[in-house]
Every structure is written in C-alpha cells, then in structure tokens.
N, C-alpha and C positions, 0 to 999 in steps of 0.2 A: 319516706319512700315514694309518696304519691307527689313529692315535688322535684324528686330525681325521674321518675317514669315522663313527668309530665316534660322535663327537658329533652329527655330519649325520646320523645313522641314529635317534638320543634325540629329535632335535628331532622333525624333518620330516613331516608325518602328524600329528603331536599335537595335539591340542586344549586352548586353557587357557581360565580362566573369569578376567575382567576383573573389577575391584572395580565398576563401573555400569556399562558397558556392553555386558554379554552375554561370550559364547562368541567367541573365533577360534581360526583354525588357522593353523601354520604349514606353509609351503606351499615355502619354502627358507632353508636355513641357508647363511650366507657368510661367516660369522666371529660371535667373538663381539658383537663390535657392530655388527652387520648382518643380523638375522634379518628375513626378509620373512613378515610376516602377511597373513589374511586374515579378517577379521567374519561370521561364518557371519550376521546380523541383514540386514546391509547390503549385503556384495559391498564394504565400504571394503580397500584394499590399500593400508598401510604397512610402513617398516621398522625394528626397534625393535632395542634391545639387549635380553639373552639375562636378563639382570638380573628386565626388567621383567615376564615374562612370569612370573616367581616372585611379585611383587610383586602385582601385578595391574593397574596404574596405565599402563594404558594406554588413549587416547580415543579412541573411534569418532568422528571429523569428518562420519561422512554420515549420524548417529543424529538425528533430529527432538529435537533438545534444548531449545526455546523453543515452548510450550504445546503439546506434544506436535506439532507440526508443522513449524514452523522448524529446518531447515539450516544451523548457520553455516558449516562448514567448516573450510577453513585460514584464512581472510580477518580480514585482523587488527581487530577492534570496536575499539577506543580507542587514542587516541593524544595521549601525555602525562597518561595517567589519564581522558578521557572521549571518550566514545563518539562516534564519529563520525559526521557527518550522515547516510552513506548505512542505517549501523546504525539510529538513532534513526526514521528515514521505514520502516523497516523493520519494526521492533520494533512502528511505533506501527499500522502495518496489521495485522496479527497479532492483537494487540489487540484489534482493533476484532469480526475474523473471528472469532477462536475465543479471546475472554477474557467468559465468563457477565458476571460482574459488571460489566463495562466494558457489556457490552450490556443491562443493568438500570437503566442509567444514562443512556447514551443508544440508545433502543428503535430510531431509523432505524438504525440498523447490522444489526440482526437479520437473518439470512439471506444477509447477505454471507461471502463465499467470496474467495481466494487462486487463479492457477494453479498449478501445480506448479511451473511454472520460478521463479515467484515468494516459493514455499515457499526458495527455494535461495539463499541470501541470497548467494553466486559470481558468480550468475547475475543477479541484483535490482542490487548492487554495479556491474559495467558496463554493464546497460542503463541507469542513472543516467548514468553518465558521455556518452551519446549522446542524451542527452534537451536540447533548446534549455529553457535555462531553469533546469535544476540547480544550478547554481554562484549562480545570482543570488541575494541574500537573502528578496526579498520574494515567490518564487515557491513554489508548493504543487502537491502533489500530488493531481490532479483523477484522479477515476473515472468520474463521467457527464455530461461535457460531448460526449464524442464520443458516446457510446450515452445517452440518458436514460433516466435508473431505471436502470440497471445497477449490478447487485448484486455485480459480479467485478473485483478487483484484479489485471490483467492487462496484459502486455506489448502487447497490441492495444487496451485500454481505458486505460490511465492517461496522461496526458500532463502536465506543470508550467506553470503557468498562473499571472501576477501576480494577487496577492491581491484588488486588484479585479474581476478579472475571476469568480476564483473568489463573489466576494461577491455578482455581478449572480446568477451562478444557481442559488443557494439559496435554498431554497424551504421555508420554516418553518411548514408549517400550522399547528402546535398555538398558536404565538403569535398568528394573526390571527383567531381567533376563529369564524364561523359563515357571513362572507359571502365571495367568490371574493378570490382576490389582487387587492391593489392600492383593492380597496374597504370602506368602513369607512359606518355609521350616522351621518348627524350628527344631532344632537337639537334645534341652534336652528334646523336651517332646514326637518327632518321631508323631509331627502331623503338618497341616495343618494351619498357623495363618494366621486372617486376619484385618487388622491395618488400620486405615482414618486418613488423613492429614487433621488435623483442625490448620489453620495456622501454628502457628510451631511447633504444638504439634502433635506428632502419638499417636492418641489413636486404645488401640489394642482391636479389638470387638468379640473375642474368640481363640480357636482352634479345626478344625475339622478332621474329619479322611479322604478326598477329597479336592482337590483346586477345584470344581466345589462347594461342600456345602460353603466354606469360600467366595466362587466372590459372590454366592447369597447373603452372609449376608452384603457382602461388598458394593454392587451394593443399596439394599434397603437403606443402612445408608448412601452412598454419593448421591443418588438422593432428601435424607429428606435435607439434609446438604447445597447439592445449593437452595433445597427450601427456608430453612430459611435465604440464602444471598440473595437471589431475593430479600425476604422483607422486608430485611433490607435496601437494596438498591433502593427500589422500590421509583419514586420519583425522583430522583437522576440518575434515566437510563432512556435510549429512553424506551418507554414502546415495542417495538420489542424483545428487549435483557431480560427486565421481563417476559415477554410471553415464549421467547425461554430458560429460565432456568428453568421456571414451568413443563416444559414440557421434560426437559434435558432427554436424558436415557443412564446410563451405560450399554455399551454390552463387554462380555470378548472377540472381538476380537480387544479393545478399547486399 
C-alpha cells in the first residue's frame, strides 16, 4: 500500500508536455493503466496508461485539428479506409469557411463562417442523422434557401435539399453578363429576351423592348416554377424548405 500511494503521490499534480498537443495534468492515478488526464489547452479529460505520459503520444480529441478550427473528436472518419459521408459534408464546409486558397478560387464563399456547434464535427455528425433528406443520394447540403445570402453554416440555417431544387436557387451573376437574371440581348430582333431554365430546357418567355419589362416576366414564371417543384417535392422535404420555396422571391439584384 505504501508503495502504490507513493506512485499516486509521483503522478497526481504533475504536468507533462504531449508530442502535438500541448501540456496535461494528471489529475488521478488508479493503476498503472488508468491514469486520468486532463489538457490544460482544452479542459479534454481522458484516461491513459502511465507508459504514455513518458512517451508523449498522447491526442487531445477536443484540439481544433482540421484548419485550425474543426473538432473531430472520438467520432470514427472512415470506414473500411474512406471517409464517411457525414465527415466529407463536413470537411467540405470548412473548406469553404476558413481554406484561403479554396476561397481564391471560388470568391462567393468569402466571409462565410461555421457555428461553433458546427465546428464540432459530434455534434455536425447527429444533427445529420435528423435531417429529412441525409441518407438520400441526390440531396445536398443548402445554407440560404431558408435565410437568403446567408453567410453561416448553421444548425438553424442549413437544411438537405434534392439537387434540383438546390439548382433552381443559384444565382451566378458573373456568368450572365450585365443585364438582370433571366434576361439576355438578342441581336436579330434588337430587343430584350427573357428565357427560364426548366431543367435542361431554356424555355424563352418573349421579347421586350426593356430588361426591366423582360426580369418582370421572368421573375413571375420562375417564382410559379419553384412553386410547382415545392409540390412536387412536397413530402419528400423538411416542410421548412416547402415553406421557404412557396414563399421564394426573385429580386433583379439576384
């Protein structure tokens, strides 16, 4: 007994320095292969054998290890060698948020942000599992269909939406040029056309002598257009993402 206290007395209190990540202390000894740590960085609290704490090879799970800001945790990334869906929807936000060169490449992501809970890839992992729509192939992960222009990957902002639907409300300014959505120059007839993308059909819905009369006509027929994919989809969506397409509205600064 007085040579097990005398170990409990070496440990307990002490601080060791980890090979990456940081300082812990031990905070209880309970055999040799059950020292309880604790990460002076984080507040993470595991328990390790007595070995490792010589060695240093020991992981802080609640250290922002993925672009200095992602959490994985204990939450297992791969399986049978690759990463799994909820990791990859994970990784690829991240990315988007806080990877420079990813944002060099495509500019509308600039100024996009994560929330914290979101940073926590525990926490990202079963709000996934609760989402309509996760499990299915064709469905994606939306950030401003319920807020538009919203810059935040968020448990109140993201919802998984079939890829059509994602595809009605993207809005590509730099491809169309100078005149409002949905209206283009034509040069035999010296007017105004304005055309809707019904999957992979352009259909053209006149020509006017204004790109402001052509947004209007354009604006009314792809506001009926997501109508009719709400109810087609209706059912099949969280009913938030039904809601927010009944209610969609094209603006020509869109």
């Amino acid at each position: 007994m007085l040579i097990e206290q005398e170990t409990k007395d070496k440990y307990e209190g002490r601080v060791f320095e980890t090979k990456n990540d940081g300082k812990l202390r031990v905070i209880e000894y309970r055999g040799h292969l059950d020292v309880i740590v604790k990460f002076e960085d984080t507040g993470y609290v595991t328990s390790v054998q007595a070995g490792a704490l010589i060695t240093g090879k020991i992981k802080d799970h609640f250290k922002p290890s993925v672009r200095g800001v992602g959490i994985i945790g204990k939450e297992q990334v791969k399986i049978d060698g690759k990463h799994t869906k909820e990791y990859n929807l994970w990784r690829a936000m991240i990315d988007r948020c806080y990877w420079e060169k990813y944002q060099e490449k495509y500019t509308s992501y600039i100024g996009c942000t994560m929330s914290e809970n979101f940073k926590y890839f525990p926490y990202f992992k079963e709000w996934c599992s609760e989402q309509t729509g996760f499990n299915l192939p064709t469905y994606q992960l939306d950030k401003d269909l319920l807020v538009k222009g919203n810059k935040i990957y968020s448990e109140d902002t993201c919802v998984f939406v079939p890829r059509e639907i994602n595809n009605l409300t993207i809005f590509r300014k730099k491809s169309r040029g100078e005149y409002p959505l949905g209206v283009s120059w034509d040069v035999k007839s010296s007017k105004y056309r304005s055309q809707l993308q019904k999957g992979d059909k352009r259909v053209s819905l006149g020509w006017f002598d204004s790109p402001l009369d052509a947004f209007v006509v354009y604006k009314e027929a792809k506001e009926d257009y997501i109508k009719q994919k709400a109810e087609f989809w209706k059912g099949q969506i969280d009913p938030k993402v039904y809601d927010a397409l009944m209610n969609f509205t094209i603006e020509i600064t869109d």
